[in-house]
C-alpha positions as CSV (number, residue, x, y, z in Angstrom):
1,X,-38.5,-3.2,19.0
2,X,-42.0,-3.9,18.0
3,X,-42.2,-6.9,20.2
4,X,-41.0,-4.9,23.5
5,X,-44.0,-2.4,22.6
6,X,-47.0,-4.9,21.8
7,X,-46.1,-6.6,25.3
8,X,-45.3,-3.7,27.2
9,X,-49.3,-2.6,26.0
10,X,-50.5,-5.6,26.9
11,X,-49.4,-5.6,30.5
12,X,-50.2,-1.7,30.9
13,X,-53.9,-2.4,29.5
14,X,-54.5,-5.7,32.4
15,X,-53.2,-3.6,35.4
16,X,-55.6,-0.4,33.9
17,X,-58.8,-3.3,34.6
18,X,-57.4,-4.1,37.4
19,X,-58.3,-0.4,39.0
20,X,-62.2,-1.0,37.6
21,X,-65.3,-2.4,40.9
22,X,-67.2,-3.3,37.6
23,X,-64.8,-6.0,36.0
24,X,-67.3,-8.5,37.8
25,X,-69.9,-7.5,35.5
26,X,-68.3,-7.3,32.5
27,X,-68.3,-3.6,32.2
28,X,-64.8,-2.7,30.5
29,X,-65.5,1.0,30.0
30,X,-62.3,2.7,32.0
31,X,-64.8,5.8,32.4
32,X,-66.3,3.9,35.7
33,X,-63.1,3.9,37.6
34,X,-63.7,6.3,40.5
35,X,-61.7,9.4,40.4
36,X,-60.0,8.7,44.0
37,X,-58.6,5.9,41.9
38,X,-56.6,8.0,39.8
39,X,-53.3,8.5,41.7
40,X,-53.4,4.8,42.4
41,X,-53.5,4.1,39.1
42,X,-50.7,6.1,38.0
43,X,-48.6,4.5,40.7
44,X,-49.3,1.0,39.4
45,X,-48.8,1.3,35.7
46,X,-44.9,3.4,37.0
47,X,-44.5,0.6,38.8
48,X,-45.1,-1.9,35.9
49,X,-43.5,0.1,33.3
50,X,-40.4,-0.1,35.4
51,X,-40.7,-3.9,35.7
52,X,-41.1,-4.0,32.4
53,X,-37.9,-2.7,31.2
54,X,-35.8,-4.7,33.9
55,X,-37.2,-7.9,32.2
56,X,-36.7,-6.4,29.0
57,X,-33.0,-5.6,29.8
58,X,-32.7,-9.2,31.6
59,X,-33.8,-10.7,28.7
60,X,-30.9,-8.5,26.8
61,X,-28.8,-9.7,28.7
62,X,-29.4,-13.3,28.9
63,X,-29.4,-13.4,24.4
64,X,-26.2,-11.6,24.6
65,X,-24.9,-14.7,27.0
66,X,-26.3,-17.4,24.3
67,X,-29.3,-18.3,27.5
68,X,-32.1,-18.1,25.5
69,X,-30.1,-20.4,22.8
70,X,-29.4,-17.4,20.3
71,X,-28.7,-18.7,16.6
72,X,-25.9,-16.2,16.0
73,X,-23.4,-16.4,18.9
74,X,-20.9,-12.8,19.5
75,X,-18.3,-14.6,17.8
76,X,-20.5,-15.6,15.0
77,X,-21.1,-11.8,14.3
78,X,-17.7,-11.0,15.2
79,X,-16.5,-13.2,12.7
80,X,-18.9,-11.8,9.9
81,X,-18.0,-7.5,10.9
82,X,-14.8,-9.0,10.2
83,X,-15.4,-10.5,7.0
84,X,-17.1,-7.2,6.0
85,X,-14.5,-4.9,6.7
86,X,-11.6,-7.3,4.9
87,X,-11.5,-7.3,0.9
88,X,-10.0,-9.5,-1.3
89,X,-9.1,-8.0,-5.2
90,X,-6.1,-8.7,-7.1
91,X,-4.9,-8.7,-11.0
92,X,-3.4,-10.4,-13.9
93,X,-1.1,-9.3,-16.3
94,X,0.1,-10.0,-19.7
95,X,3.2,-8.6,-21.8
96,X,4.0,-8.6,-25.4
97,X,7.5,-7.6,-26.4
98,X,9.5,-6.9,-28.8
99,X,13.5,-6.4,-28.0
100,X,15.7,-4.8,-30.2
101,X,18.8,-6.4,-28.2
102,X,17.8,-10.5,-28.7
103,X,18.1,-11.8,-32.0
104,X,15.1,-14.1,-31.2
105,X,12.8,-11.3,-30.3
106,X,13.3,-9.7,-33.3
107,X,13.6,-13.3,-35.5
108,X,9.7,-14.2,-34.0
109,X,8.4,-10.7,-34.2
110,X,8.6,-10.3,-30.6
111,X,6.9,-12.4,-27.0
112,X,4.4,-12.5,-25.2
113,X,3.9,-14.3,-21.6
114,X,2.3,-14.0,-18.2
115,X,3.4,-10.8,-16.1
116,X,2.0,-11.6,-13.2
117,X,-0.5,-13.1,-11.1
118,X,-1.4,-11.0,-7.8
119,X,-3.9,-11.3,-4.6
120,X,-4.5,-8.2,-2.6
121,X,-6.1,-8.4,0.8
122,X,-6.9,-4.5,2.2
123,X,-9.5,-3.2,5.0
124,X,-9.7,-3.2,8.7
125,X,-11.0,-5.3,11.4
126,X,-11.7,-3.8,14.9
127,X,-9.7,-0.4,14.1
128,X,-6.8,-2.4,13.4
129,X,-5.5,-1.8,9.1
130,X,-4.5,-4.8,7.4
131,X,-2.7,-4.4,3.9
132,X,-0.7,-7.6,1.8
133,X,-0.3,-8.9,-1.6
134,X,1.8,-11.2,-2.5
135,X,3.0,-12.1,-6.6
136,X,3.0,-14.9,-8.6
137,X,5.1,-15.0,-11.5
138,X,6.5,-17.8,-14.2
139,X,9.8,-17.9,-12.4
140,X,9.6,-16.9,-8.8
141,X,6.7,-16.3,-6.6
142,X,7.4,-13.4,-3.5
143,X,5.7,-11.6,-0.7
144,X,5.3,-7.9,-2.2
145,X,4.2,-6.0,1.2
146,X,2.5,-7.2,4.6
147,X,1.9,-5.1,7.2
148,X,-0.8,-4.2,10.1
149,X,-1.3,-0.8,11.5
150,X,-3.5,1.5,13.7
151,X,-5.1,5.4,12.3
152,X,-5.3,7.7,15.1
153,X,-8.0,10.2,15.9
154,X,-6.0,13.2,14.1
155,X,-5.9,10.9,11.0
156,X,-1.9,10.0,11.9
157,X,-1.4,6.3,11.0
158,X,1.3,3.7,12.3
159,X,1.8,0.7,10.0
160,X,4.2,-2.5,11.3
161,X,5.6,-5.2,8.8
162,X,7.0,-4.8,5.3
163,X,5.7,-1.5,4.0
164,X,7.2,1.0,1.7
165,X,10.3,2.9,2.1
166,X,9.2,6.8,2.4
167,X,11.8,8.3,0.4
168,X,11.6,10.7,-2.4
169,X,8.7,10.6,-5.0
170,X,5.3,8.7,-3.7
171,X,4.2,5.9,-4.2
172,X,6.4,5.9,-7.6
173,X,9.0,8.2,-9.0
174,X,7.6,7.2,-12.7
175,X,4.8,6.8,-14.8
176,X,5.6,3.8,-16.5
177,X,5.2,0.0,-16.2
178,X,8.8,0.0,-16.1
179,X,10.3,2.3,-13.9
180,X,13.8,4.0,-14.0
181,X,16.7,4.2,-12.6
182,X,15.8,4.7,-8.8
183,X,13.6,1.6,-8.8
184,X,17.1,-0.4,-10.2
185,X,19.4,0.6,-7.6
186,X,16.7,0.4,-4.3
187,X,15.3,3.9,-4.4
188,X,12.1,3.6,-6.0
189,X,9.1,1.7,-4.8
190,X,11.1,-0.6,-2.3
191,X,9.7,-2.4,0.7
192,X,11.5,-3.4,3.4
193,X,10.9,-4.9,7.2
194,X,9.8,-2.6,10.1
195,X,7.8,0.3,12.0
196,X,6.5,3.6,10.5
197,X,4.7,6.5,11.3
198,X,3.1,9.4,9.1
199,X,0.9,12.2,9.9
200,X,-0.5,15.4,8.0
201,X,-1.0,18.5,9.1
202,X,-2.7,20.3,6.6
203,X,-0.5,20.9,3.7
204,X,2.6,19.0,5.2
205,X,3.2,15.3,5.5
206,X,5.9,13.6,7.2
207,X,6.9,10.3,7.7
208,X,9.3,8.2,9.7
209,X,10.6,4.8,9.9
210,X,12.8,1.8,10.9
211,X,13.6,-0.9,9.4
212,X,15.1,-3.9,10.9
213,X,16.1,-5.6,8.0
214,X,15.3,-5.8,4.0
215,X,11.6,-7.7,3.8
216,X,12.2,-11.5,3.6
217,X,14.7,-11.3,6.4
218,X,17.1,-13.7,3.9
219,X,19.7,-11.5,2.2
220,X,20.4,-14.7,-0.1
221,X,17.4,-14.6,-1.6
222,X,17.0,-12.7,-4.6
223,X,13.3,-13.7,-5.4
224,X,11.8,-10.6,-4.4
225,X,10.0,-7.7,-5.9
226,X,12.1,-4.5,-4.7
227,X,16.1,-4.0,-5.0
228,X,17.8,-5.0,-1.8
229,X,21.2,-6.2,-0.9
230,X,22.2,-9.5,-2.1
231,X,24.7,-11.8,-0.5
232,X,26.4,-14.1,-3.1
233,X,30.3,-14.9,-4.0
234,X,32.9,-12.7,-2.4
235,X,29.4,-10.0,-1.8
236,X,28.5,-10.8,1.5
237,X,26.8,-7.6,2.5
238,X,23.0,-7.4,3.6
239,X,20.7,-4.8,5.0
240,X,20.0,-4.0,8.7
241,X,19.0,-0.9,11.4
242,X,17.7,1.5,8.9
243,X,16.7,5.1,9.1
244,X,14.2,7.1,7.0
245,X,12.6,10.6,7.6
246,X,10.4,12.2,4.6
247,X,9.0,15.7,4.9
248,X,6.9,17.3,2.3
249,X,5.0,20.5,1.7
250,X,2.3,21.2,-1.0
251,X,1.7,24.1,-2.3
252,X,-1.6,25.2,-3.5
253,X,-3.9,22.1,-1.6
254,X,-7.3,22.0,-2.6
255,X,-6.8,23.7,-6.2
256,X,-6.2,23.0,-9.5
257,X,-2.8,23.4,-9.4
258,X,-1.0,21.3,-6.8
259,X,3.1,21.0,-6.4
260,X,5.0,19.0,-3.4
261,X,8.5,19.8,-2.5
262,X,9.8,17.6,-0.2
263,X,13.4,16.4,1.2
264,X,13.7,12.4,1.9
265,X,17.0,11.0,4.4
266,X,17.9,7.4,4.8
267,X,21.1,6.3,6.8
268,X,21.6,2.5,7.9
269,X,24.1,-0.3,8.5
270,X,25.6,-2.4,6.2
271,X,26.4,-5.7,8.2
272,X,29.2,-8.3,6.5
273,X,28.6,-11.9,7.3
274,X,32.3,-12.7,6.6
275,X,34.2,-10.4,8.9
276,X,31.1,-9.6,11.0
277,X,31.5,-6.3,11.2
278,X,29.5,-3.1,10.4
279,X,29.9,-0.7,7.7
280,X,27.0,2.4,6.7
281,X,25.0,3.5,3.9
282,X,23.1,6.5,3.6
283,X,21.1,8.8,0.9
284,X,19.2,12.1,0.6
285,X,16.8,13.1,-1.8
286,X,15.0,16.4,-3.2
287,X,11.6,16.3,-5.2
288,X,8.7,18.0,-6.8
289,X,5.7,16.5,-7.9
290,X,3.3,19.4,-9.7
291,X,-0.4,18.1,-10.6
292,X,-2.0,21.4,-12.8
293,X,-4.9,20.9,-14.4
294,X,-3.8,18.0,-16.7
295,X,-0.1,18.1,-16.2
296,X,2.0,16.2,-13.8
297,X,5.3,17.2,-13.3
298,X,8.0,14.9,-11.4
299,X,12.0,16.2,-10.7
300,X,14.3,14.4,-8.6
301,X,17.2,14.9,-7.3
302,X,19.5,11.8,-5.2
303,X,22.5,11.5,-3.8
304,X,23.7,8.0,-2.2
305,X,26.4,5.7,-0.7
306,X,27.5,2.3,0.8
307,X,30.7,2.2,3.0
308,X,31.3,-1.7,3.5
309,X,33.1,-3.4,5.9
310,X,34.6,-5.9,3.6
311,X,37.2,-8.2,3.6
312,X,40.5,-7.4,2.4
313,X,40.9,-7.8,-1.6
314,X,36.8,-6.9,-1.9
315,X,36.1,-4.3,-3.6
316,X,33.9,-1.8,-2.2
317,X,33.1,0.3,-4.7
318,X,30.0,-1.9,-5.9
319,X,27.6,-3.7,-4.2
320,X,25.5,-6.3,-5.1
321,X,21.9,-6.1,-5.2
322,X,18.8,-8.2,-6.4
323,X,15.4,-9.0,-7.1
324,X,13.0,-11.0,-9.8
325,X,15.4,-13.9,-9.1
326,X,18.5,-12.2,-10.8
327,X,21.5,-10.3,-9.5
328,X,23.9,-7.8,-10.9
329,X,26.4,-4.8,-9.1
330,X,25.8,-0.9,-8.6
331,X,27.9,2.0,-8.2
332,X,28.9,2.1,-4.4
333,X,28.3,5.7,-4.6
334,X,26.2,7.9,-7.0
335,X,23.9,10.8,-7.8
336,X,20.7,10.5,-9.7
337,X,18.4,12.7,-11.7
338,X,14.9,11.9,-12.9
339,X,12.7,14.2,-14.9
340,X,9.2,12.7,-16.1
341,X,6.3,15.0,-17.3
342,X,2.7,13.3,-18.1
343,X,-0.7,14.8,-19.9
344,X,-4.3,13.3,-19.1
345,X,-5.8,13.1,-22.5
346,X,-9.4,13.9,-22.1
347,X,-11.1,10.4,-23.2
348,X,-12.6,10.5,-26.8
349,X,-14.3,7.5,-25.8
350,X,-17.5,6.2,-23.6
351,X,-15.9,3.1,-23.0
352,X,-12.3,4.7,-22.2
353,X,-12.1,5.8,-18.5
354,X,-8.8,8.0,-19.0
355,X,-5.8,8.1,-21.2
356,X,-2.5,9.5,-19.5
357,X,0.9,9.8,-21.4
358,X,4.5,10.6,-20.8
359,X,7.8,10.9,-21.2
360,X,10.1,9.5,-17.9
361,X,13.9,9.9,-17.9
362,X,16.4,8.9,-15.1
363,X,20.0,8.9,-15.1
364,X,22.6,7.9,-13.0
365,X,25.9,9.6,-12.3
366,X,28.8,7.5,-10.7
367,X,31.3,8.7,-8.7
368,X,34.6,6.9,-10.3
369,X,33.7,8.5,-13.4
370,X,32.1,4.9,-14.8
371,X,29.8,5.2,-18.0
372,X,26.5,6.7,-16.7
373,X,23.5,4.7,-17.1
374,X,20.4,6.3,-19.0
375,X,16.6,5.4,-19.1
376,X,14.1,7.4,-21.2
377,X,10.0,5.9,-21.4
378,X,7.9,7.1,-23.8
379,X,4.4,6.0,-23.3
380,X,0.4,5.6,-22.4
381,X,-1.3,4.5,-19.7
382,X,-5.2,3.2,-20.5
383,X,-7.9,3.0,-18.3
384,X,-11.2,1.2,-19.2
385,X,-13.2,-0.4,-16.3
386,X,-11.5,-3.0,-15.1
387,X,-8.6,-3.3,-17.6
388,X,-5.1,-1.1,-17.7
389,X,-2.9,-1.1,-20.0
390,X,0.4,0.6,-20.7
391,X,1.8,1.0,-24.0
392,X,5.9,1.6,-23.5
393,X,8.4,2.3,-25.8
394,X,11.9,2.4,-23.7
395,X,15.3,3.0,-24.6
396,X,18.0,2.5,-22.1
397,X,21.8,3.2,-22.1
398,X,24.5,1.2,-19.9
399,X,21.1,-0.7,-17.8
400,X,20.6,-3.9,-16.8
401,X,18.3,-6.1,-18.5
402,X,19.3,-4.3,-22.0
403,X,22.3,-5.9,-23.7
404,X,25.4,-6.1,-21.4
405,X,24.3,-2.5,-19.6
406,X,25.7,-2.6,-16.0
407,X,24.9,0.3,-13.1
408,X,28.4,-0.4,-11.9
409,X,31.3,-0.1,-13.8
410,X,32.0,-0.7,-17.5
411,X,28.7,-2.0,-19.5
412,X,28.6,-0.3,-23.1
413,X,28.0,2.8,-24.5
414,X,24.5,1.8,-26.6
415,X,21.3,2.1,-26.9
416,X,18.5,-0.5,-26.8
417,X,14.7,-0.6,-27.3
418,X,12.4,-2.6,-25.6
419,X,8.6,-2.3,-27.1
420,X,6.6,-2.9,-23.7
421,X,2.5,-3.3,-24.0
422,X,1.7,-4.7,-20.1
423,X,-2.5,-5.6,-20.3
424,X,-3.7,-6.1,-17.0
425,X,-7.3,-7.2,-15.0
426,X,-7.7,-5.8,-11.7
427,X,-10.7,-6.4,-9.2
């Protein structure tokens, strides 16, 4: 800018000698110019102001090309607007245990280990949202979500890739590092191949998806993060042409006291690789999620069911599912309940950002009158800076991963403890 003005000066001041009879002499003084000279004048410096900003635009144009041998090329800055707008975080976490179900836990006092290891990449590059992290852990290492999308002017967005299931309580139906019983049977916090769409309209969000197929696109493969179908054995069932619809209404936006009631769907196919044919599954959900002042109330309400077109002598009241590398069999068909209330403590520290406990419970009801399977979390979550840590004491009846607990059929009627402290470093 200041170089287009001190030239565009310099040429206005030569044309104004230019309309002196005394430049001969020497005589400078713009007073001398005759006054028939005026108009003249004010002709000629139009006429080089105009040439002036053609050049200037010429010359625009040219740096723009790379003519005038431009150090930073378009795709130079291209390349950095699109550094900018990407950013890179991530986390590690650490867990000491202590199980009341292992013999050597309780023999050594408890464990402790790497959680996990995590890279996050978020932002967007020419209006176009980018969002993936994938997970590193001591036995598997897994994709947790992928996906690109678009936000439209009325703040709608579409997202494409592996994204999360809407379907009852967002982003997680628990307060706790652990999770309960929707998370366990592919319910909770599950990601899954395909196309979505959600938009809000003031006090209402909805949501709507398809997914192809579960998120690695390998139903023999369970070294993943969320629940999914497994094939494995005479359990040859996996995934595919999935519905979901979420609707949700809050109540009281933009106070102190907010509550969302909402109503979730899901209905897909269930394909067999051994007789290749189709069978269904499909589940509803009802929820409320009340924020007031410091409280945050979560109910839920669940309903679902797989119809499988197995092979004859197959079962198919359970299915198999999977994930963290393991395997184990649900209920084919089952109602679930989860109640979790949580209070944010007012910090008594500086160095404490915030200080939120609770008590989550989730149980799950199964239709062949199997034992039920229980869940109950009493705990803290701790904020400070760049560290978060939950403190979880968990007791679980009939689940896996506690003793011989099974969300099918049989299991055993007992409960075990599992003393959970998760540490984690997030940037």
């Amino acid at each position: 800018m200041n170089g287009s003005s001190e030239r565009r000066v310099g040429r206005f001041s030569f044309g104004f000698l230019r309309c002196s009879p005394l430049i001969i002499s020497g005589l400078l003084s713009p007073l001398l110019c005759a006054a028939d000279d005026t108009e003249a004048l004010r002709e000629q410096v139009q006429r080089l102001q105009e040439r002036v900003e053609a050049l200037e635009e010429e010359t625009v144009t040219a740096e723009r090309r790379g003519d005038l041998g431009a150090s930073v090329s378009e795709a130079d800055v291209t390349a950095a607007e699109e550094t900018d707008g990407v950013h890179v975080g991530g986390a590690v976490r650490f867990n000491l245990v202590h199980r009341d179900f292992v013999q050597a836990s309780q023999d050594k006092y408890g464990e402790s280990g790497l959680d996990v290891f995590r890279l996050n990449v978020d932002g967007e590059v020419d209006n176009i949202l980018v969002s993936a992290e994938y997970r590193f852990y001591s036995y598997m290492h897994t994709l947790h979500h992928g996906w690109i999308g678009y936000e439209f002017d009325d703040q709608s967005q579409v997202q494409f890739g592996i994204h999360r299931v809407p379907f009852g309580l967002l982003p997680y139906p628990a307060h706790n590092a652990w999770f309960g019983v929707p998370y366990y049977v592919g319910l909770g916090d599950d990601y899954d191949m395909g196309l979505k769409y959600e938009r809000t309209d003031g006090a209402w969000n909805t949501q709507l998806a398809f997914y192809k197929n579960e998120e690695l696109n390998d139903a023999t493969d369970p070294e993943r993060y969320s629940f999914d179908l497994i094939r494995g054995g005479d359990q040859q069932n996996e995934e595919v042409n999935q519905l979901n619809a979420r609707v949700a209404y809050t109540f009281g936006l933009g106070t102190n006291c907010e509550t969302e009631v909402g109503a979730s769907a899901q209905a897909g196919e269930v394909y067999n690789t051994t007789t290749g044919r189709r069978g269904d599954h499909s589940a509803g959900a009802a929820h409320l999620d009340s924020r007031c002042g410091r409280w945050n109330l979560q109910l839920k309400g669940a309903s679902y069911e797989y119809d499988p077109a197995n092979p004859q002598g197959v079962d198919p009241r359970t299915v198999q599912v999977g994930a963290f590398a393991g395997t184990y069999d649900i209920a084919g068909e089952a109602d679930i309940l989860v109640a979790n209330l949580a209070y944010n403590l007012p910090s008594p520290w500086e160095s404490v950002d915030s200080i939120t406990c609770y008590n989550d419970y989730s149980r799950l009801y199964k239709a062949d009158r199997a034992l039920d399977s229980r869940i109950n979390t009493l705990g803290c979550a701790i904020g400070s800076g760049p560290l978060f840590t939950y403190v979880d004491y968990i007791m679980a009846n009939n689940m896996p991963y506690f003793g011989s607990g099974s969300l099918a059929g049989g299991g055993e009627d007992e409960w075990h403890s599992r003393l959970n402290i998760n540490i984690g470093f997030y940037w």
